[in-house]
BAVO-192621 format. One line per field, with one value per residue (C-alpha): y, x, z; residue in three letters; residue number from 1. Coordinates in nm, 3 decimals, padded with zeros to 5 digits. Last residue first. Layout:
BEGIN
north <- [Y ...] $
east <- [X ...] $
up <- [Z ...] $
resn <- [ALA ...] $
resi <- [NUM ...] $
END
This chain:
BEGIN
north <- [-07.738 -07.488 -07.621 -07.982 -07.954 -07.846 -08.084 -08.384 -08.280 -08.249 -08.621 -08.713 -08.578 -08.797 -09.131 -09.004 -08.990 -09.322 -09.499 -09.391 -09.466 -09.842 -09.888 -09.800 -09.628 -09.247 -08.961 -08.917 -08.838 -08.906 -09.209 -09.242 -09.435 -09.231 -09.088 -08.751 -08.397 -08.088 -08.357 -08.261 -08.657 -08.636 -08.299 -08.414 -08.703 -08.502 -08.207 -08.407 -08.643 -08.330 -08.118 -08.449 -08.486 -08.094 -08.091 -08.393 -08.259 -07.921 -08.101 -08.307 -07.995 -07.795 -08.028 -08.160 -07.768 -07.714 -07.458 -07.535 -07.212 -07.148 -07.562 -07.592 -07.311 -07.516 -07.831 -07.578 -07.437 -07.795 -07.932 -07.579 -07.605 -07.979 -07.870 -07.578 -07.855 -08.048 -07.788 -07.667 -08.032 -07.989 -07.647 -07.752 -08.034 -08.290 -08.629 -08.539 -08.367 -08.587 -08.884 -08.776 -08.753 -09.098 -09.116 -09.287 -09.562 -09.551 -09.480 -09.752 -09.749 -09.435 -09.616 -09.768 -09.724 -09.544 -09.346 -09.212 -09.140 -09.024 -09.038 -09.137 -08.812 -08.536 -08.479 -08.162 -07.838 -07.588 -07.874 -08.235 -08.307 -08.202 -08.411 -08.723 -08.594 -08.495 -08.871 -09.038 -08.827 -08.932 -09.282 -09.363 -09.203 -09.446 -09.718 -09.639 -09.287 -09.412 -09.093 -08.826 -08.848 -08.644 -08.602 -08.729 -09.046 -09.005 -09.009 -09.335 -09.519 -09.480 -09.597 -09.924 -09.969 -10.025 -09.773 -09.979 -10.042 -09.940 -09.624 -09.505 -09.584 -09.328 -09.044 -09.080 -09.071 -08.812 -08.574 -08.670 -08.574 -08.221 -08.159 -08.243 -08.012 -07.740 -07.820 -07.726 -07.411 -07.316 -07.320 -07.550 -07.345 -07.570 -07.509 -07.590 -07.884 -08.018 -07.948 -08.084 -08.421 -08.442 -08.360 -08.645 -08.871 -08.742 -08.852 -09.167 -09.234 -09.204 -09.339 -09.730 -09.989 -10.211 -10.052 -09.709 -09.748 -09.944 -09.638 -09.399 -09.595 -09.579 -09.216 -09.056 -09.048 -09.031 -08.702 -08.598 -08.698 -08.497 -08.206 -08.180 -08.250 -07.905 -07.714 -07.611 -07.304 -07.326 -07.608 -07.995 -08.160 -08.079 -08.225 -08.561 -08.589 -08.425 -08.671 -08.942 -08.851 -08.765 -09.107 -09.289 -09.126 -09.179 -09.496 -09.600 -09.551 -09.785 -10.069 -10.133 -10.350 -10.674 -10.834 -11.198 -11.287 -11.110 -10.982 -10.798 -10.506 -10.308 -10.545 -10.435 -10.568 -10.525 -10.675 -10.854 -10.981 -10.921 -11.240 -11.372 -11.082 -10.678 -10.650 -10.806 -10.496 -10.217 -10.391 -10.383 -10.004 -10.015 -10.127 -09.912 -09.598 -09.744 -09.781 -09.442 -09.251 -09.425 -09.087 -08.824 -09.034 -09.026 -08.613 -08.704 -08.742 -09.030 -08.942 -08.824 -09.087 -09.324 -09.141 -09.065 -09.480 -09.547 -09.272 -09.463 -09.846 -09.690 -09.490 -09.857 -10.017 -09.766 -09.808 -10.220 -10.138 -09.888 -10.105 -10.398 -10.219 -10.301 -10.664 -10.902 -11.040 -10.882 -10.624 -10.547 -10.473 -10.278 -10.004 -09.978 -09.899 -09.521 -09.429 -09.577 -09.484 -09.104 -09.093 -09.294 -09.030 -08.747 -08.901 -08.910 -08.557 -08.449 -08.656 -08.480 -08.132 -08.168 -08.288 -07.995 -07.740 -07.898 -07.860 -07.994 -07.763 -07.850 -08.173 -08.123 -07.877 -08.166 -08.390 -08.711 -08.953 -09.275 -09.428 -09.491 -09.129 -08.975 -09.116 -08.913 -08.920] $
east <- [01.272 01.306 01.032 01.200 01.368 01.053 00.834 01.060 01.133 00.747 00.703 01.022 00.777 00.521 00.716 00.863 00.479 00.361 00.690 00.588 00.244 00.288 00.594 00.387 00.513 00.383 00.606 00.610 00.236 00.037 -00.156 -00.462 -00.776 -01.021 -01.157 -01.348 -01.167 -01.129 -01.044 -00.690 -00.547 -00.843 -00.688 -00.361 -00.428 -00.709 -00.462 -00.204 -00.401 -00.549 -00.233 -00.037 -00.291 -00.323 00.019 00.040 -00.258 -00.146 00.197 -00.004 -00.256 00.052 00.306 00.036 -00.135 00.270 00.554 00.523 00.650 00.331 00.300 00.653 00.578 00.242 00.469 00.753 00.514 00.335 00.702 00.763 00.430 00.508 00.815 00.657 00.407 00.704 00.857 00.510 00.473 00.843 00.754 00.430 00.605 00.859 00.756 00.353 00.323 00.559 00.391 00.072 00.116 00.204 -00.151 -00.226 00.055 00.333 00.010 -00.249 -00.393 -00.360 -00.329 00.043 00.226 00.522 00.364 00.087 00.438 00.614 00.968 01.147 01.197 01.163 00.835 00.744 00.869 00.552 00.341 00.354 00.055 -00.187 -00.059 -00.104 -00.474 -00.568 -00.463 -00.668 -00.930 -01.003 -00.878 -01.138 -01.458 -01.548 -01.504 -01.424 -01.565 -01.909 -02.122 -01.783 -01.692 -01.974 -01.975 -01.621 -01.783 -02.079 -01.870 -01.662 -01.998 -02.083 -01.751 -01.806 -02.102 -01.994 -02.131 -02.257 -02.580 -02.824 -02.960 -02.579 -02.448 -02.777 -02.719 -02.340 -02.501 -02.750 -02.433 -02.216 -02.515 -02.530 -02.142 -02.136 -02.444 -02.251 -01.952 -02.126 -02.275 -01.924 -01.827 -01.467 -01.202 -00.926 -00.782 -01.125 -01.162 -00.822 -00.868 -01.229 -01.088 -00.799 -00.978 -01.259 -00.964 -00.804 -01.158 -01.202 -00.885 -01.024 -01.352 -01.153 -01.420 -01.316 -01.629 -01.506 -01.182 -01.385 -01.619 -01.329 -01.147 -01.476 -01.563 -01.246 -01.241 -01.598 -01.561 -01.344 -01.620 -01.917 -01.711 -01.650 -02.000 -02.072 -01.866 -01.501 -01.454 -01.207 -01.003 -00.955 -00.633 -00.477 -00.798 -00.749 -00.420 -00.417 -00.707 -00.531 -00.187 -00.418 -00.581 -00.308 -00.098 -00.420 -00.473 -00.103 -00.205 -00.489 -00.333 -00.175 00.181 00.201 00.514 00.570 00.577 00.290 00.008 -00.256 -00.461 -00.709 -00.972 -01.071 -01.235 -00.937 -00.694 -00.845 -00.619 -00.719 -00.659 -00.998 -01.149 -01.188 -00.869 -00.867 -01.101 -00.841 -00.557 -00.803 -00.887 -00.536 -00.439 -00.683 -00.559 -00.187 -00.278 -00.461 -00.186 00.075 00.127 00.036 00.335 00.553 00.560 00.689 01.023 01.160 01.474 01.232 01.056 01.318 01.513 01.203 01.115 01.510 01.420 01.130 01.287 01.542 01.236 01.074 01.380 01.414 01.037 01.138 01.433 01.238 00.946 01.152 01.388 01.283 01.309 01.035 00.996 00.650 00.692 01.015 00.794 00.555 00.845 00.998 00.683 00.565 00.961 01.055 00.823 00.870 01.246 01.177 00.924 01.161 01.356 01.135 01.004 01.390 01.411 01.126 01.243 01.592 01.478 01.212 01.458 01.743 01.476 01.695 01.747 02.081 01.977 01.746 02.065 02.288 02.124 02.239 02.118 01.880 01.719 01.411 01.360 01.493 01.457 01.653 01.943] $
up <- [-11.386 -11.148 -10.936 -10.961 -10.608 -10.423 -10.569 -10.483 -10.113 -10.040 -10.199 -09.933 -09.651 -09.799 -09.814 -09.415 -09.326 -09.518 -09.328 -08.982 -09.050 -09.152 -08.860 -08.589 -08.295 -08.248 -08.322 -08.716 -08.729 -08.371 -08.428 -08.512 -08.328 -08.210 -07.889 -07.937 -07.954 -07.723 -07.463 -07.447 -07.515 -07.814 -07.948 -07.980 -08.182 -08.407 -08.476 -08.554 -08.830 -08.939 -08.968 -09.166 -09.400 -09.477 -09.547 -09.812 -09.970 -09.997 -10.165 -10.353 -10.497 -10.579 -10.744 -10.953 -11.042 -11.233 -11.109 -10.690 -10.526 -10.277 -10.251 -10.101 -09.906 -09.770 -09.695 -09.519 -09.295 -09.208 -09.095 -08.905 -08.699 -08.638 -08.529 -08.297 -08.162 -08.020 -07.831 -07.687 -07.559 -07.405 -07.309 -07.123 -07.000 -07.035 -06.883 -06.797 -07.153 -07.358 -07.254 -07.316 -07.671 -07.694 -07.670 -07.973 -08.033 -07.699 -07.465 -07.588 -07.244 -06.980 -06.642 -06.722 -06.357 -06.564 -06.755 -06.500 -06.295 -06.512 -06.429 -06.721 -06.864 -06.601 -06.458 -06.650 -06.723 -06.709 -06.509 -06.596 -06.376 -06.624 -06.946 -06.735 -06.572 -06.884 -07.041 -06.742 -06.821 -07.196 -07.158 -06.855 -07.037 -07.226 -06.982 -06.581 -06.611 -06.783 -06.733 -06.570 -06.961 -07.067 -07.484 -07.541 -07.349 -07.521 -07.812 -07.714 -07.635 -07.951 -08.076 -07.838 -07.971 -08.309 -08.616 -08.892 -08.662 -08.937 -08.763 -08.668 -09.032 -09.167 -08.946 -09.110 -09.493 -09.343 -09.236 -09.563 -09.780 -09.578 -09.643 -09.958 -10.010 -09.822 -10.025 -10.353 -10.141 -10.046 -10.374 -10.512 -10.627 -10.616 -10.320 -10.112 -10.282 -10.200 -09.847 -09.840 -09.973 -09.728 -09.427 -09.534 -09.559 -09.217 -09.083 -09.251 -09.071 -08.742 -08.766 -08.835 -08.843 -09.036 -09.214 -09.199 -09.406 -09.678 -09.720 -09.698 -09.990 -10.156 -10.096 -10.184 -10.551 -10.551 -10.375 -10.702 -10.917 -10.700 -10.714 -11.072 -11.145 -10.919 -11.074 -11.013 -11.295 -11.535 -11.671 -11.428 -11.530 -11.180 -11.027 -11.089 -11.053 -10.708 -10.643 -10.693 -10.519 -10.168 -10.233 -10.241 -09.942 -09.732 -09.903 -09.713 -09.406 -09.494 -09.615 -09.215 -09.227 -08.981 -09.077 -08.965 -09.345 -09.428 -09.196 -09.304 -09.067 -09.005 -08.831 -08.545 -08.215 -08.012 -08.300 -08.638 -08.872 -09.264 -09.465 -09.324 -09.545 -09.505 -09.533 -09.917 -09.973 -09.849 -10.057 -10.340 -10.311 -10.254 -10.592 -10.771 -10.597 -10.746 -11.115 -11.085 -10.934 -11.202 -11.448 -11.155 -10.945 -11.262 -11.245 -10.883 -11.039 -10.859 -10.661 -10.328 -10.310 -10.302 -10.064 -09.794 -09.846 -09.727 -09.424 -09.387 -09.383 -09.151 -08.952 -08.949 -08.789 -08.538 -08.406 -08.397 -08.150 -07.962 -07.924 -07.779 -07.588 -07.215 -07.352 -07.186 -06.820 -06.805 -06.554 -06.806 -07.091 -06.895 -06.800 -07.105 -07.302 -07.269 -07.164 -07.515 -07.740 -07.627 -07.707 -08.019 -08.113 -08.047 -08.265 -08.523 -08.500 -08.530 -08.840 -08.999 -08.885 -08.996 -09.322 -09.387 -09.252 -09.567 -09.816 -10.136 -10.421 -10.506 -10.533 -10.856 -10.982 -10.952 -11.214 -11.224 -11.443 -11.419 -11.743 -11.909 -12.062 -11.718 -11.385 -11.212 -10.924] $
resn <- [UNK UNK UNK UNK UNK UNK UNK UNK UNK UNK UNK UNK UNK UNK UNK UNK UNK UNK UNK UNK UNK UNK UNK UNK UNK UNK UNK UNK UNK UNK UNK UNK UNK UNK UNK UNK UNK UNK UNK UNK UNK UNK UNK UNK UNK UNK UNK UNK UNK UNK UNK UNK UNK UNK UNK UNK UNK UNK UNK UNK UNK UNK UNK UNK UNK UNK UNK UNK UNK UNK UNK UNK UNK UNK UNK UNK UNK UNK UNK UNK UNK UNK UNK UNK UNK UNK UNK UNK UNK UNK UNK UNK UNK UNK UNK UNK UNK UNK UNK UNK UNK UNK UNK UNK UNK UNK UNK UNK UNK UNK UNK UNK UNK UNK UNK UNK UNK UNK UNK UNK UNK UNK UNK UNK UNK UNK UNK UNK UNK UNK UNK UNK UNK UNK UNK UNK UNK UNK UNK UNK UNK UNK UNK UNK UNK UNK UNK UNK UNK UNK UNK UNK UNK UNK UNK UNK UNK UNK UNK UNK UNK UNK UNK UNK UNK UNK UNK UNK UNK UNK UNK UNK UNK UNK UNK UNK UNK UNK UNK UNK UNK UNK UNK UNK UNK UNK UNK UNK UNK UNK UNK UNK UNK UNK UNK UNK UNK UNK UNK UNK UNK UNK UNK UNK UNK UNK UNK UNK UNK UNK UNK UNK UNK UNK UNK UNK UNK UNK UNK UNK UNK UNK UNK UNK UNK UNK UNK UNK UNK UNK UNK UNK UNK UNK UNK UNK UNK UNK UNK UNK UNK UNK UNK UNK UNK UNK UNK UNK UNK UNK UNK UNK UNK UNK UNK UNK UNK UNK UNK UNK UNK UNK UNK UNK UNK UNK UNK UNK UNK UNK UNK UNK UNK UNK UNK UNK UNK UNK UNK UNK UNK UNK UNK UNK UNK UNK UNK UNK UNK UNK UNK UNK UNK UNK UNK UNK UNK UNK UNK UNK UNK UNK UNK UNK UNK UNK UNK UNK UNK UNK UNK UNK UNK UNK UNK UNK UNK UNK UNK UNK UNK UNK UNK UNK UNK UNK UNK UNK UNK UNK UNK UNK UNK UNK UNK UNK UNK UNK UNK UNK UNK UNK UNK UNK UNK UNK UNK UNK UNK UNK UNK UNK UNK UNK UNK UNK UNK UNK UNK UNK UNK UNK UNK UNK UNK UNK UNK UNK UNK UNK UNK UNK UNK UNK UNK UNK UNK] $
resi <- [377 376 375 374 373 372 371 370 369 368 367 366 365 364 363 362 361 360 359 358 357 356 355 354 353 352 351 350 349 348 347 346 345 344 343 342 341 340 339 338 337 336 335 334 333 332 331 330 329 328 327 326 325 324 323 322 321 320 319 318 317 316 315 314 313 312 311 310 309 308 307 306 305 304 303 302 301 300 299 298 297 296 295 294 293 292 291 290 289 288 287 286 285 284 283 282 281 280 279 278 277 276 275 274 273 272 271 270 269 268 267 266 265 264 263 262 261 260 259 258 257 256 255 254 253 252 251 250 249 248 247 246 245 244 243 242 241 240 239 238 237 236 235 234 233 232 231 230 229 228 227 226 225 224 223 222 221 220 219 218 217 216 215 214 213 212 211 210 209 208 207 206 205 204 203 202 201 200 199 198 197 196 195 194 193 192 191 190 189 188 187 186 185 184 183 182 181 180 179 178 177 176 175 174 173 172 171 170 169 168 167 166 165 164 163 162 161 160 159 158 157 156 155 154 153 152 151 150 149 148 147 146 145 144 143 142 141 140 139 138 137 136 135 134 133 132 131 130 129 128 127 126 125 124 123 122 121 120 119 118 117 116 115 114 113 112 111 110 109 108 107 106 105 104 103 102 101 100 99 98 97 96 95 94 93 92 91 90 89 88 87 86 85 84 83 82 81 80 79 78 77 76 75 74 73 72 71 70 69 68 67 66 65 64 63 62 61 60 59 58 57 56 55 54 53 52 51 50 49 48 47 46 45 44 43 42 41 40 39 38 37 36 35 34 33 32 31 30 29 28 27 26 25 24 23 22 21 20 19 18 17 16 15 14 13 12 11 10 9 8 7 6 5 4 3 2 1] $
END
């Protein structure tokens, strides 16, 4: 179905041209996530008297509402998104800044979140879909050359929602934002001395948050502890090595599902959100871990073909967008349980519980499915 002209008809040939690997692989990553969910959570839930199957049951109810955000997303011609990006980067920048108030609820020294009606839903995995949509817009109208004005208007683009992002604090997301925006640059042209300067203000601008005591101690103390763990091994540096030593003693084939034992007796923290990645390396493996890398690999192969066949600059710069979100946001997650990255705060896309991320990633993936049916259009 279409919105065409104010109205919806069918057009077959749109659904013709459905990815059918990009739905697979989506879905697969989400069940694998429930899988992993599970075993990270059953076990404290019943030490505390509590439903084995409460994470599970609420992680299946947010891939519903995803799969239901997928459809939606996917009907719309995303032509509409370019039209509305504006209207909707302006509603998160006030989403972001209503967070930032005694509406926002704070949780272990954070506050990233609103709760409405009993449901607890995160603005800023949602900017990262924004922002992504607005700057696709943006620089789809751009002709000729990328200068440097160009570049300095499509950072601004990013900077406030990043700013706001930051503040909560939140280093992670800032991250995949600052991914995003030197993606998108990159495709479109952008010089490597513009993004040097970028780069260089973005360097003093952080110098500057340490000096004024934006950044919290406990995130200093996080990079130190990325820096040398074995100097505060029972703080910063506890979640770092206690997620090697989970993904270490899984071996070639792992534990067997259920049976892990740093899993079970709960000594890496946080481990059905952010480490969930750990999970699948003491429980299944090398291969297991390998298995679920190669579907990430075939997700982000499918998001960067969709781009390659795209017919208009929109189509192009969100579905680049859309991929490079998802590879940073990965590559950060797994990285930090490997120690190759520093502590942070993201989730694992399409894997790790949360119901905010898990229904940005399937509203993305269903973005990807709407620029690959309209390229023949």
């Amino acid at each position: 179905m279409e919105l065409t002209a104010g109205r919806l008809v069918r057009d077959e040939r749109v659904i013709r041209h459905l990815d059918p690997v990009l739905i697979v692989t989506t879905i697969a990553l989400a069940v694998y996530g429930l899988f992993m969910v599970y075993s990270a959570s059953h076990q404290s839930l019943e030490a505390l008297n509590e439903d084995p199957g409460h994470f599970l049951k609420r992680q299946l109810a947010f891939l519903l509402l995803g799969l239901v955000a997928l459809l939606v997303a996917a009907s719309v011609d995303y032509k509409l998104v370019k039209v509305y990006a504006p209207l909707a980067w302006a509603g998160l920048i006030f989403v972001l800044l209503l967070v930032l108030t005694p509406l926002g609820s704070e949780t272990a020294g954070a506050q990233r979140w609103i709760t409405l009606g009993g449901f607890q839903f995160q603005p800023s995995e949602f900017a990262k879909l924004g922002v992504t949509a607005m700057i696709a817009a943006y620089l789809s109208e751009l002709r000729g050359e990328m200068s440097i004005e160009h570049v300095w208007r499509t950072t601004g683009l990013a900077v406030l929602p990043m700013l706001l992002v930051f503040v909560q604090p939140d280093v992670g997301t800032t991250m995949v934002f600052a991914a995003i925006l030197l993606g998108l640059l990159v495709m479109a042209g952008a010089k490597a001395k513009h993004i040097g300067v970028l780069a260089l203000v973005a360097l003093i601008a952080l110098f500057g948050a340490f000096r004024l005591g934006v950044v919290k101690d406990y995130q200093i103390a996080r990079l130190t502890g990325f820096i040398d763990p074995a100097e505060d091994p029972l703080r910063a540096g506890y979640n770092r090595q206690q997620a090697e030593i989970a993904i270490g003693s899984g071996g070639p084939f792992g534990r067997g599902y259920l049976d892990g034992t740093q899993t079970n007796l709960d000594f890496v923290p946080e481990q059905h959100t952010d480490f969930v990645f750990t999970v699948v390396g003491e429980e299944l493996g090398f291969m297991g871990a390998m298995f679920l890398l190669l579907l990430f690999g075939v997700l982000l192969w499918r998001a960067f073909r969709i781009a390659a066949v795209a017919t208009d600059p929109f189509g192009r710069f969100l579905a680049v967008g859309i991929a490079v979100m998802i590879a940073s946001q990965m590559f950060v997650n797994v990285g930090m349980t490997l120690g190759i990255m520093p502590i942070t705060g993201i989730p694992l896309p399409l894997v790790s519980y949360g119901g905010s991320a898990l229904i940005t990633n399937f509203t993305a993936v269903g973005l990807l499915l709407n620029v690959h049916m309209r390229r023949f259009k």
